[in-house]
C-alpha positions in Angstrom: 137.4 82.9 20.9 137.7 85.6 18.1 135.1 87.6 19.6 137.2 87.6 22.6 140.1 88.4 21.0 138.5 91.4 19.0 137.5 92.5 22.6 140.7 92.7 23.6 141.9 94.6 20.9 138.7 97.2 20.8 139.7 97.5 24.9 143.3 98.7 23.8 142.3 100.9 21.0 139.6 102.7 23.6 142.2 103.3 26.0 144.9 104.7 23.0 142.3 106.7 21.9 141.1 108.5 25.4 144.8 108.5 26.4 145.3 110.5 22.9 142.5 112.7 24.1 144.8 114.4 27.1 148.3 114.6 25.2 147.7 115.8 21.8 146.5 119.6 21.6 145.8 119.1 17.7 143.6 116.4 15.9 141.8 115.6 19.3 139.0 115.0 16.6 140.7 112.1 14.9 141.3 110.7 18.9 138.1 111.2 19.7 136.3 109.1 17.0 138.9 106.2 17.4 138.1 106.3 21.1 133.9 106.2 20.4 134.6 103.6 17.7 136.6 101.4 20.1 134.2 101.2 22.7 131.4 100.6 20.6 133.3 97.8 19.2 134.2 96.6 22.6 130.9 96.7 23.7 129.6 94.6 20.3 132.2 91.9 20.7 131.6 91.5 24.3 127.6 91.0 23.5 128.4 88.4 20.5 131.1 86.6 22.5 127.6 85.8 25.4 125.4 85.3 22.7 127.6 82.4 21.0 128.8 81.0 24.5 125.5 80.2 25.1 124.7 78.8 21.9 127.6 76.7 22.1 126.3 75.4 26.0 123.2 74.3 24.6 124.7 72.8 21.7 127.1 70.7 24.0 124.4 69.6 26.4 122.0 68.0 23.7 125.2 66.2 22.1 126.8 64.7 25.1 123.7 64.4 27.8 124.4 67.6 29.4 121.6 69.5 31.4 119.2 70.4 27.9 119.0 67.1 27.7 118.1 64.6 30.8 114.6 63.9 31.5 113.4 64.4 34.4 114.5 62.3 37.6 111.8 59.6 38.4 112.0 58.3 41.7 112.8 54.6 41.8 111.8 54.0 45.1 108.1 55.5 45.3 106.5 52.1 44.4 106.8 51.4 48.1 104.1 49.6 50.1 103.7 48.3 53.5 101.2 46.0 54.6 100.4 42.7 56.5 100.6 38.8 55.1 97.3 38.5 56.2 95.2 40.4 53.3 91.9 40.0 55.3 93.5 41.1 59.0 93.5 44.5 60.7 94.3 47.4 57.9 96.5 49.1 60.5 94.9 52.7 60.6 94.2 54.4 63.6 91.0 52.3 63.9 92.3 49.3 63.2 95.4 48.6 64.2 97.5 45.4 64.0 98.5 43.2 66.5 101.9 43.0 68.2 103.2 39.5 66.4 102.1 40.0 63.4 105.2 40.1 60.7 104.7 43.6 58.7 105.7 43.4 55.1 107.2 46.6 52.8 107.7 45.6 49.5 109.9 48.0 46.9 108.9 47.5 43.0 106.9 44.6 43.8 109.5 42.8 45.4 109.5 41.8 49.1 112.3 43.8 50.7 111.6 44.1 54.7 109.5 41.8 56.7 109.1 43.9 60.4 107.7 42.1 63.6 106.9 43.9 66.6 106.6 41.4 69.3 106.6 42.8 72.9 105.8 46.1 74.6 107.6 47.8 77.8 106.6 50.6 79.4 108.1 52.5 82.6 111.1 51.2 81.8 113.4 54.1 83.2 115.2 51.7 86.0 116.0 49.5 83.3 117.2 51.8 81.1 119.2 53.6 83.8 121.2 50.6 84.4 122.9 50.6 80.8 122.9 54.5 80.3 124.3 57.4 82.6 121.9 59.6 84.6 122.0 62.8 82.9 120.9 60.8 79.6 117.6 59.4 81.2 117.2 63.3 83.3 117.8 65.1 79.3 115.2 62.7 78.2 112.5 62.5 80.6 112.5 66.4 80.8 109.0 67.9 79.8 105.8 66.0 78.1 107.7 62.6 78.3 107.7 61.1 81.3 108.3 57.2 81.2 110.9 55.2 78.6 109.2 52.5 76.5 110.4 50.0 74.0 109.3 47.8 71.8 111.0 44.5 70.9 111.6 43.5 67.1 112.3 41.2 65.0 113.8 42.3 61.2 114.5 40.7 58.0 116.2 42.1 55.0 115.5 40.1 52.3 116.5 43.2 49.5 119.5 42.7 47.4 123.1 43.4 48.8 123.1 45.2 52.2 121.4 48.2 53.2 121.0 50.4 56.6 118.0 49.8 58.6 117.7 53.0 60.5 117.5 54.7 57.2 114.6 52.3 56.2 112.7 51.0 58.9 111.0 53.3 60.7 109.6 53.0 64.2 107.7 55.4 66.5 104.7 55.5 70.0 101.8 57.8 68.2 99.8 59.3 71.0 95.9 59.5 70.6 96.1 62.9 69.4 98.4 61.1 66.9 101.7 63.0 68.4 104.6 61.1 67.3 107.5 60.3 69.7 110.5 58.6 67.5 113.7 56.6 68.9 116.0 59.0 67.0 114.8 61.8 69.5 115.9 59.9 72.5 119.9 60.2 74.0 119.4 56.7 75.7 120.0 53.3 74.5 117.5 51.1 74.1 118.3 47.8 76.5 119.8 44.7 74.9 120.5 45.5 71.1 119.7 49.0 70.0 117.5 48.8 66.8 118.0 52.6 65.8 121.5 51.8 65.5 122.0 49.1 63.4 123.2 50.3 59.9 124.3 47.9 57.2 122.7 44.0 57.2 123.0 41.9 54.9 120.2 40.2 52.4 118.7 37.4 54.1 120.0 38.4 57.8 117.9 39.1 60.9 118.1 41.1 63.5 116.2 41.3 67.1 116.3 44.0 69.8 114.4 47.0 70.6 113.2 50.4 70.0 113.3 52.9 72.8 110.8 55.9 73.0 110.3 58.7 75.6 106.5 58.9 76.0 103.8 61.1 78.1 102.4 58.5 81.3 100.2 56.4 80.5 100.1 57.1 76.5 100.0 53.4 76.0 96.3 53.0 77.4 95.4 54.7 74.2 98.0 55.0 72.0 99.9 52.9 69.4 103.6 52.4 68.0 103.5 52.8 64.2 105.6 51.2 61.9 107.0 52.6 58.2 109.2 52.1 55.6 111.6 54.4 54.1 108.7 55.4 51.4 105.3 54.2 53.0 102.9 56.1 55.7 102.7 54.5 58.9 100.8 51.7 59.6 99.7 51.1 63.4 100.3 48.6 66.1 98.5 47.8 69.4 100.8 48.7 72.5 99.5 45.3 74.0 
């Protein structure tokens, strides 16, 4: 604050002084030197003034947790994992993927959090999907590689603490064998029966069944699979039959 204030008042004198400059015809000398030695003191007070603001910041910070002095965020969701209940079953990679019926398990911080179970696969579906959606959705979808709806039936248990959204932590998608991934987000349609994609809040303990609807190429499910995740895991894969 005094720094500031001495800024103020060097600012003043500089402009005296250069005003004196162009009205007095005697003792510009005495003008001039006030005017150099007011800007020069501006100039000073203005670098002293940054110099203990910033002082004063860093000071602040380490006394009341500011910036300087919170560690660095840790992530308390990475210890995610998603695997099977049956430790000696199918691994779920490309290779060896798990069975449709078999309950998926994601676990957050040890705890068991979702328990996903992919039960039954459709595929050309588009009259049945055409029935509960208008035409221009199923034309908007079906409109280059994909050429047939699919959808895969689910059942879904939260068993985390409170509520939470499960199309922000369940994650289903078809995987082509080039492992191209085709998600229900990117579909306008709704999937028949319940719409899994848009369920949000359920409660701990609660579960839900319905379906996942995909727009895939013909004929991907010969050799493809539908892949399942959690909000933090890689994708594990399912059969299509």
């Amino acid at each position: 604050m005094v720094n500031l204030a001495s800024a103020a008042f060097a600012a003043t004198g500089a402009g005296l002084g250069i005003a004196a400059l162009f009205q007095l015809s005697r003792s510009r000398g005495v003008a001039l030197a006030g005017a150099i030695v007011s800007v020069v003191a501006l100039t000073a007070s203005v670098a002293l003034a940054t110099v203990y603001t910033g002082v004063a910041s860093t000071a602040a910070n380490g006394l009341f947790g500011g910036v300087a002095s919170i560690p660095a965020i840790v992530d308390e969701y990475e210890d995610e994992t998603i695997g099977t209940t049956d430790p000696n079953g199918p691994t779920g990679t490309v290779g060896d993927p798990i069975p449709l019926g078999e309950t998926i398990v994601v676990t957050r911080n040890g705890e068991t959090r979702w328990e996903i179970t992919l039960t039954e696969a459709t595929y050309d579906a588009e009259e049945e999907v055409l029935r509960g959606n208008g035409a221009s959705d199923v034309i908007q979808d079906l409109t280059g590689d994909p050429a047939q709806y699919a959808y895969v039936s689910a059942e879904i248990t939260y068993l985390g603490e409170d509520v939470a959204n499960l199309y922000e932590e369940v994650y289903v998608c078809f995987s082509t064998v080039d492992e191209t991934f085709y998600c229900t987000g990117e579909v306008m349609a709704i999937a028949p029966g319940t719409d899994l994609a848009m369920t949000d809040e359920i409660d701990s303990g609660e579960t839900v069944e319905g379906n996942f609807l995909v727009a895939i190429p013909a004929a991907a499910e010969d050799d493809g699979h539908w892949v399942v995740a959690g909000e933090w895991t890689d994708f594990l894969h399912v059969t299509t039959s």
